[in-house]
C-alpha positions as a printed Julia matrix, in Angstrom:
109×3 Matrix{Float64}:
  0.0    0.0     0.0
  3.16   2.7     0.82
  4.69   1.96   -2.47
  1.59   2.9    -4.5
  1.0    5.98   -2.33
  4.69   7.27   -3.06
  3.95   6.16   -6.82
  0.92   8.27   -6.79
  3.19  11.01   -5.43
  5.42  11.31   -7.37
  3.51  11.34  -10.58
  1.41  14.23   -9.24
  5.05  15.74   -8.19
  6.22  14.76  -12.33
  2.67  16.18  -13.65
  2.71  19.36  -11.69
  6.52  19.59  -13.38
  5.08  19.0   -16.47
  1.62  21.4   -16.35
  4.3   23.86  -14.75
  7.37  24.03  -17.73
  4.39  24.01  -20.65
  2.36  27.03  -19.17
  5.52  29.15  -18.47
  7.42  27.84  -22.28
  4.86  28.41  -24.2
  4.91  32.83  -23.83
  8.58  31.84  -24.83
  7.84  30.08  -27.64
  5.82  32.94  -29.09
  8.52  35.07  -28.44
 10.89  32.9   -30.36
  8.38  32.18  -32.99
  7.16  35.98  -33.47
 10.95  37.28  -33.08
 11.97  35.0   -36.13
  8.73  36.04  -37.97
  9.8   39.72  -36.9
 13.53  39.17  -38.48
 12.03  37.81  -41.24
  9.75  40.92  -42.01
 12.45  43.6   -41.53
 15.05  41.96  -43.62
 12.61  41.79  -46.65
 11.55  45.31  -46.09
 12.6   48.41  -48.05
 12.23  51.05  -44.93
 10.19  53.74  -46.9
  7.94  55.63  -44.8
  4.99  54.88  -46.67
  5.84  51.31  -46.06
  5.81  51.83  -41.97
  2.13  51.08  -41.96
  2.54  47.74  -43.58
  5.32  46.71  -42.11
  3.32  47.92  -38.31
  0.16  45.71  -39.79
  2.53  42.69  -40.55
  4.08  42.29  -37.33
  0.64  42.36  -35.52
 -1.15  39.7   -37.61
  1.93  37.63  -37.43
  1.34  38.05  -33.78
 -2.26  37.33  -33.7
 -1.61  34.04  -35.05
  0.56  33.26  -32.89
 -1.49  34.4   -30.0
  1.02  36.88  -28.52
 -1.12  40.06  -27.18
  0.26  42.47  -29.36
 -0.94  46.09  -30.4
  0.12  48.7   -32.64
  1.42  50.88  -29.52
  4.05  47.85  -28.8
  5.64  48.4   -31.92
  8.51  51.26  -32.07
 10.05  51.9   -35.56
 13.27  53.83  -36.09
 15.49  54.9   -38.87
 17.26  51.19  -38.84
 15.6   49.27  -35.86
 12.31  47.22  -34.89
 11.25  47.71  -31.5
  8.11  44.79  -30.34
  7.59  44.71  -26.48
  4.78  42.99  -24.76
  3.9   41.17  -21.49
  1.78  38.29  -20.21
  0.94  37.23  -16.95
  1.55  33.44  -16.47
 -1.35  32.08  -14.28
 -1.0   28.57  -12.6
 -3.92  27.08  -11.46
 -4.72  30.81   -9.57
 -2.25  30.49   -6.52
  0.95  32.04   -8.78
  0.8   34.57  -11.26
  4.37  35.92  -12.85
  3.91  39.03  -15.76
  6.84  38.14  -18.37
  8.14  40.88  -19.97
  9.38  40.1   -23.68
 11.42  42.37  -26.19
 12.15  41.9   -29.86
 14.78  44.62  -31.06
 15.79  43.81  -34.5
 17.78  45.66  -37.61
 15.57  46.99  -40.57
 16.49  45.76  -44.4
């Protein structure tokens, strides 16, 4: 009876490892995902002004599909940079929530 208790244990101990690594890896895997989109997207783009729009529009329906929270107001452009920043709070189960603060800062064309 003891060694299926410590069984039982440990596999809540192994799923609560589990539940805990995929709700806390996946904001980083958008953030890898939408930063590699983002590189893509600025090294294909010719940096006219009229073209800002476009490129703004881009980066947040890239983001969309990826399910990243992202608005217009969290991109920055410059001369010869992309600026994305964004944050999401990491709930598990209600007891622990961490806000994760994620910036993509990139070179244009």
């Amino acid at each position: 009876m003891c060694k299926w208790i410590n069984r039982l244990i440990c596999l809540g101990i192994f799923g609560g490892a589990v539940y805990a690594a995929y709700i806390f890896g996946m904001p980083h895997y958008e953030f890898y995902a939408l930063k590699s989109d983002v590189k893509e997207i600025a090294r294909f783009e010719l940096a006219a002004a009229e073209k800002d729009k476009a490129l703004i529009e881009e980066v947040v329906k890239r983001a969309a599909e990826l399910g990243v929270p992202l608005t217009e107001a969290n991109i920055a452009l410059a001369e010869k940079r992309i600026t994305v920043r964004w944050s999401k709070t990491v709930d598990v189960l209600g007891v622990y929530q961490r806000r994760l603060g994620f910036t993509i800062d990139v070179p244009r064309g």
